[in-house]
C-alpha positions in Angstrom: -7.0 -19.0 -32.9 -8.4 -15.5 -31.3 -5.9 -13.4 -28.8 -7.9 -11.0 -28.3 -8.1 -10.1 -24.7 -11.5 -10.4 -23.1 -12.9 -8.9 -19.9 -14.1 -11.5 -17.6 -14.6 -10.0 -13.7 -14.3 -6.6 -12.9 -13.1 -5.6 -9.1 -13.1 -2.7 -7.0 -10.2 -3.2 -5.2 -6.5 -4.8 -6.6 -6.0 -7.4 -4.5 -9.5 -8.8 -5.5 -8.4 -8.9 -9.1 -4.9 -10.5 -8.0 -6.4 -13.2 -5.9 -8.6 -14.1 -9.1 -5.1 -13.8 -11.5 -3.7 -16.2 -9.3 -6.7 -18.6 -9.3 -6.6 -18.6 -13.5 -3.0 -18.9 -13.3 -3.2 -22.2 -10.7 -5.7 -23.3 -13.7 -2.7 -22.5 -16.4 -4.5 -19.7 -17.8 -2.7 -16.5 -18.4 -4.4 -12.9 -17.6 -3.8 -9.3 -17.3 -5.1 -6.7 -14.8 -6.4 -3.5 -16.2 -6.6 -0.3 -14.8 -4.8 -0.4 -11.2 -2.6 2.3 -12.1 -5.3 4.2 -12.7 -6.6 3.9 -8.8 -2.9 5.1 -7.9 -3.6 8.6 -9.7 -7.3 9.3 -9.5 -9.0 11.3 -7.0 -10.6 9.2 -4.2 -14.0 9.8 -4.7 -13.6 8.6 -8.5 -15.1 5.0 -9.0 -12.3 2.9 -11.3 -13.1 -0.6 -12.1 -10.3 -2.9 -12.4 -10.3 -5.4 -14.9 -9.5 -8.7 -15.2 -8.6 -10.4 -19.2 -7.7 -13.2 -20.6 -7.2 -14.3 -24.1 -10.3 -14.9 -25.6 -9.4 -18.6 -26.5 -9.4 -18.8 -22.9 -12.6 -16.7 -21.4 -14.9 -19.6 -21.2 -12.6 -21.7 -18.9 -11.3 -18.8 -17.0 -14.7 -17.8 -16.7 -15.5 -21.4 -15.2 -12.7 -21.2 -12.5 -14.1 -17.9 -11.1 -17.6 -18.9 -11.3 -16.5 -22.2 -9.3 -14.8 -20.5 -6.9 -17.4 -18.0 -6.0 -19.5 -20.7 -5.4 -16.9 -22.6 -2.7 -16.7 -19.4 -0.6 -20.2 -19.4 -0.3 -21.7 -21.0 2.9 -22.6 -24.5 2.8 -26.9 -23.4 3.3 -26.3 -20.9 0.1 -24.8 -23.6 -2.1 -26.8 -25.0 -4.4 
């Protein structure tokens, strides 16, 4: 078994990344955001990418429930 964590979505803002935590975590998969304490102490006009990760056991599923769910917010016409 492999625990390394993985990278799976990458936000601009934090609550993007926690919506999508909470989504895996409805799905019983555990993640970790990366790199919002780093938008607390940059300077403004720095770009920081928050990051999502999971275990990499878990990437392909978690990857799955994001994907999914980015498709159900699209409008009806734009859904495949």
């Amino acid at each position: 078994m492999e625990n390394n964590p993985v990278t799976i979505a990458e936000f601009e803002y934090e609550y993007e990344a926690q919506i999508a935590q909470t989504r895996l975590a409805d799905g019983g998969i555990k993640s970790v955001i990366v790199g919002q304490d780093l938008v607390a102490n940059m300077v403004p006009m720095a770009e920081i990418t928050i990051e999502l990760q999971v275990s990499a056991d878990d990437a392909k599923e978690a990857r799955a429930i994001l994907e999914s769910d980015e498709q159900s917010d699209k409008p009806a016409e734009e859904q495949p």
